[in-house]
MARDO-386146 format. One line per field, with one value per residue: residue in one letter; x, z, y of N, C-alpha, C, O, CB in turn. Coordinates in steps of 0.02 Angstrom, whole numbers. Glycine has a CB too. Layout:
BEGIN
aa	A:...
nX	X:...
nZ	Z:...
nY	Y:...
caX	X:...
caZ	Z:...
caY	Y:...
cX	X:...
cZ	Z:...
cY	Y:...
oX	X:...
oZ	Z:...
oY	Y:...
cbX	X:...
cbZ	Z:...
cbY	Y:...
This chain:
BEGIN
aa	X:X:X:X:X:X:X:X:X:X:X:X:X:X:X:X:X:X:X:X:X:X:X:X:X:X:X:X:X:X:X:X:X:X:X:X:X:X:X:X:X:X:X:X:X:X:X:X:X:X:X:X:X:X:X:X:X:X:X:X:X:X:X:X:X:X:X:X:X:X:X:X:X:X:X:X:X:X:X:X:X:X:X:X:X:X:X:X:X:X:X:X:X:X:X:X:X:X:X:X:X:X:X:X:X:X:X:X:X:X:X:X
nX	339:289:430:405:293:338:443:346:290:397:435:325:316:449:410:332:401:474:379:333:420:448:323:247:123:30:47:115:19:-47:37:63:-85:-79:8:-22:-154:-106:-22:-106:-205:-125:-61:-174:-188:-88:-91:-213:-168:-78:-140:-206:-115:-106:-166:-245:-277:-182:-126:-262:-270:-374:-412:-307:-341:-455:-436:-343:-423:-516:-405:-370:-504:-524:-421:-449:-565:-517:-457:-568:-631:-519:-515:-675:-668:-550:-517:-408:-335:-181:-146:-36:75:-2:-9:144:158:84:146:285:273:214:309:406:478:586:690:732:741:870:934:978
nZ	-397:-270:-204:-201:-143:-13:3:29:117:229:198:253:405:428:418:519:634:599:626:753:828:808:824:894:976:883:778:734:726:613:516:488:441:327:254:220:179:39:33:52:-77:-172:-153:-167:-309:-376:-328:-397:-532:-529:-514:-646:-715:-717:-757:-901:-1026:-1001:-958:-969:-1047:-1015:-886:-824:-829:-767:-650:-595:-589:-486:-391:-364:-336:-211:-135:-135:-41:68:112:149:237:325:381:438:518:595:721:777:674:602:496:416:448:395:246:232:253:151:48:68:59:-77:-149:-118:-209:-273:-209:-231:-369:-354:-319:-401
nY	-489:-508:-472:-328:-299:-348:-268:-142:-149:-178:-30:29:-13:38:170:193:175:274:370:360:394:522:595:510:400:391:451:357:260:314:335:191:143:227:178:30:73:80:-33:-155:-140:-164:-292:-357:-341:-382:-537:-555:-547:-624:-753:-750:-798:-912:-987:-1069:-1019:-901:-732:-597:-454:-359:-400:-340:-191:-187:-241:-134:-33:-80:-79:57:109:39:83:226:185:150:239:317:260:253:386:378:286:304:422:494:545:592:689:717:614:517:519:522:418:334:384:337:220:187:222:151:45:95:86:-65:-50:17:-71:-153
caX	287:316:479:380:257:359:470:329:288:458:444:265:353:494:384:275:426:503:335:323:475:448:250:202:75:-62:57:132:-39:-84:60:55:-136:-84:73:-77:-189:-66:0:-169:-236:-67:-64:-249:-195:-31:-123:-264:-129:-23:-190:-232:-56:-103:-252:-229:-277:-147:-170:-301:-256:-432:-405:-258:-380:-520:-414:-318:-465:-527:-357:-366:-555:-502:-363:-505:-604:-473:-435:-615:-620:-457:-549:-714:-677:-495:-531:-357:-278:-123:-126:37:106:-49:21:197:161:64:201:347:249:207:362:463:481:647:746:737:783:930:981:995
caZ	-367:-182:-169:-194:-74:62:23:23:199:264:222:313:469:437:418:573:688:624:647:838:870:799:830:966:960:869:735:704:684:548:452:466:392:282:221:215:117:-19:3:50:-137:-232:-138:-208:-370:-368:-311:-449:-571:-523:-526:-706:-770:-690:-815:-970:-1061:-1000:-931:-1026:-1035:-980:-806:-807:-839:-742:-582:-590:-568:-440:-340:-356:-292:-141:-97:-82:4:131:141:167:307:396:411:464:593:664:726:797:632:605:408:381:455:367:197:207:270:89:2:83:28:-133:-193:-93:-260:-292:-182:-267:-446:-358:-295:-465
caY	-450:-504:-421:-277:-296:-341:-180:-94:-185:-142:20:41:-12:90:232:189:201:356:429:344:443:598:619:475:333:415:491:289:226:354:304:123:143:269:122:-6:78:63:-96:-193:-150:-178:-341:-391:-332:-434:-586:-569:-548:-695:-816:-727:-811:-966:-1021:-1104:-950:-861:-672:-566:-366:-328:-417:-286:-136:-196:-244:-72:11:-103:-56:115:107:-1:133:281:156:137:327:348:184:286:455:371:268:319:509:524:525:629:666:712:537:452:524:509:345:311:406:314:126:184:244:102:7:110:46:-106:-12:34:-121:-200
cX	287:374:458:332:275:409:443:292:322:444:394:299:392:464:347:320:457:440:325:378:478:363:221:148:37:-28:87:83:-50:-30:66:-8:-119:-24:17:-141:-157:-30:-45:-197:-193:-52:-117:-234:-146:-53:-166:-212:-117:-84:-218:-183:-53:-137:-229:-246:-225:-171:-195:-277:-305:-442:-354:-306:-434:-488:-378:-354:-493:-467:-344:-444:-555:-462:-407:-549:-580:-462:-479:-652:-577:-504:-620:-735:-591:-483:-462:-313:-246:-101:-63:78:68:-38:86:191:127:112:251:313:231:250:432:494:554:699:764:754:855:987:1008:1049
cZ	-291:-161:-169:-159:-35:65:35:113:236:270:246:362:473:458:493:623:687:656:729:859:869:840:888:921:898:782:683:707:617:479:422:414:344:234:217:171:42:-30:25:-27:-176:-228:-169:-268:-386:-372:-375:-524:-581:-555:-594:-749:-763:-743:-879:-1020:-1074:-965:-1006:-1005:-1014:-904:-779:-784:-778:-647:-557:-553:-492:-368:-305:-312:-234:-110:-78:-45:60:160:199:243:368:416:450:545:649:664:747:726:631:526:380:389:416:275:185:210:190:49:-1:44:-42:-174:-174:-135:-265:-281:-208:-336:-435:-321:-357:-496
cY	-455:-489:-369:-261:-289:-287:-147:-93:-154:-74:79:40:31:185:239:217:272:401:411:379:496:616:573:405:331:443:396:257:259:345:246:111:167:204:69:1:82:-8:-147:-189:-167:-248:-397:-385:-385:-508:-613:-567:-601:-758:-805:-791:-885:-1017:-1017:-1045:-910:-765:-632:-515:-353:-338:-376:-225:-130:-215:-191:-30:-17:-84:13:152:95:47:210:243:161:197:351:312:234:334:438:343:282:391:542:550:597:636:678:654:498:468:519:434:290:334:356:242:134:187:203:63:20:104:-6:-85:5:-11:-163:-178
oX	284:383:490:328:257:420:472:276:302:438:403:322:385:485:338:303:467:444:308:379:503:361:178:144:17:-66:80:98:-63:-43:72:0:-138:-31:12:-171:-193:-15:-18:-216:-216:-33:-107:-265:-170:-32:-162:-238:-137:-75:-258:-203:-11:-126:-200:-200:-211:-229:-172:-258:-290:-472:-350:-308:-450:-519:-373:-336:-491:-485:-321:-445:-583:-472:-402:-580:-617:-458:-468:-688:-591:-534:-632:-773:-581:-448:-452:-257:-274:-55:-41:116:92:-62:100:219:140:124:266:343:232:245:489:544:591:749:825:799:897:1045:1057:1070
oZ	-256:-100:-128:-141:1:119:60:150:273:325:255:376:519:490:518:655:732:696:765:918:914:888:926:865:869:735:624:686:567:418:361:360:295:173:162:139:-8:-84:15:-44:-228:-279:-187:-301:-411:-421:-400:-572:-630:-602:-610:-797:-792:-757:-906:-1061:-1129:-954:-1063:-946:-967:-867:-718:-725:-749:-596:-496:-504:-444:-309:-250:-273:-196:-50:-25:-6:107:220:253:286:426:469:496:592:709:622:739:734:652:498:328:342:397:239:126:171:178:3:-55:-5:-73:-231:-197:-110:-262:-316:-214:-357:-480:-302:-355:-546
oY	-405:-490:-336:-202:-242:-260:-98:-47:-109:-47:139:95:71:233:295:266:312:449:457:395:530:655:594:380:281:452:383:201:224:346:235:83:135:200:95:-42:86:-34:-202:-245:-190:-276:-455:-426:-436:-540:-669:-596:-633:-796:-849:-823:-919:-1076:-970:-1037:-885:-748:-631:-514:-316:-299:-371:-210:-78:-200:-191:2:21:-79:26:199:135:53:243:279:175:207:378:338:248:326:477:356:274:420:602:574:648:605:653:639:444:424:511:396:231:294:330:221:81:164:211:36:-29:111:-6:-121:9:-1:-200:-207
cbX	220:313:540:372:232:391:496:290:314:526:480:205:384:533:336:237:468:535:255:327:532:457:204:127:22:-115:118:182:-110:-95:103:46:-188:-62:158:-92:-224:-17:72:-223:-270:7:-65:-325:-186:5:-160:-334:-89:10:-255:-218:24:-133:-342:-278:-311:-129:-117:-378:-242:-491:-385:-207:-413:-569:-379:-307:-519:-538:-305:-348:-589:-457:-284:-561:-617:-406:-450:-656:-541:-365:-568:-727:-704:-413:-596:-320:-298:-68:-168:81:105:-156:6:253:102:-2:232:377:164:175:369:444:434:653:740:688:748:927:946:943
cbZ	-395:-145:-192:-233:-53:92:-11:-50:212:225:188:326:485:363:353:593:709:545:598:869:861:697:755:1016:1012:947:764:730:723:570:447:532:405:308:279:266:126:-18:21:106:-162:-223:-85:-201:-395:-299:-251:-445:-562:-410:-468:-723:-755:-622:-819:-986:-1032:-1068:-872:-1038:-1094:-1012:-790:-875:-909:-797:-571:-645:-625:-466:-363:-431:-306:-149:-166:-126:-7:118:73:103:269:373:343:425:589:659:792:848:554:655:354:403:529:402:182:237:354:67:23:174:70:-143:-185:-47:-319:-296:-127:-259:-472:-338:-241:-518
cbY	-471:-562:-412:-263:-330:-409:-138:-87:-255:-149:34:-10:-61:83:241:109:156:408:432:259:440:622:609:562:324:512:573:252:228:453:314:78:168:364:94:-5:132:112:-114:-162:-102:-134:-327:-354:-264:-424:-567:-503:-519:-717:-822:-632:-772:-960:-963:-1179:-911:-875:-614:-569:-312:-352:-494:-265:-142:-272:-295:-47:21:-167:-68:138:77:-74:152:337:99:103:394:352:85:332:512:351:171:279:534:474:489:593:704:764:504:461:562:542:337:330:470:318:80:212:326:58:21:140:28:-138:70:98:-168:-204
C-alpha cells in the first residue's frame, strides 16, 4: 500500500511540473491540490487499513465499507476546501492533476 501512495506522490509532482511548464504557477498549484486530494484520503484509508490488520481480531470487512466511504467523503471535502479557499484555481490542471494520482497505480501493474 505505500508503493502506491508514493507513486501516486510521484506522480502529483510529476503532474505539478508539467503543468508549471505548460500553464505557470497558478496552473502547478491546481494540480498539485488536485494530486492531493486523491492521495491525502487513499493515504488515511491505507493507514486505517494497515492498523485494522494489526489487532488481534484481525481486519473486519465493515472497517473496509465504512472507511471507503469515509475516503470518498474526504475527497469532496477537499474538492470543496480547493474551490473555497484557492480562487486562482485552474480546473483543468486541478483535474488532470486528480486523474494523473488516481490512476498512477498502473504503472506499477506494468512493472510487474
Amino acid at each position: 500500500m505505500l508503493r502506491i501512495i508514493s507513486m501516486q506522490m510521484i506522480a502529483t509532482v510529476v503532474a505539478g511540473v508539467i503543468a508549471a511548464l505548460l500553464g505557470g504557477m497558478a496552473a502547478m498549484t491546481s494540480a498539485v491540490l488536485g494530486g492531493l486530494c486523491c492521495v491525502i484520503p487513499n493515504a488515511l484509508f491505507a493507514l486505517r487499513l494497515f492498523a485494522g490488520t494489526q489487532r488481534p481480531g484481525g481486519a473486519n470487512p465493515m472497517t473496509f465499507f465504512i472507511w471507503e466511504f469515509v475516503k470518498i467523503a474526504l475527497t469532496f471535502a477537499l474538492f470543496g476546501a480547493t474551490a473555497w479557499f484557492y480562487h486562482e484555481v485552474n480546473w483543468l490542471a486541478f483535474i488532470v492533476g486528480f486523474i494523473v494520482a488516481l490512476k498512477s497505480y498502473i504503472i506499477l501493474l506494468f512493472r510487474q
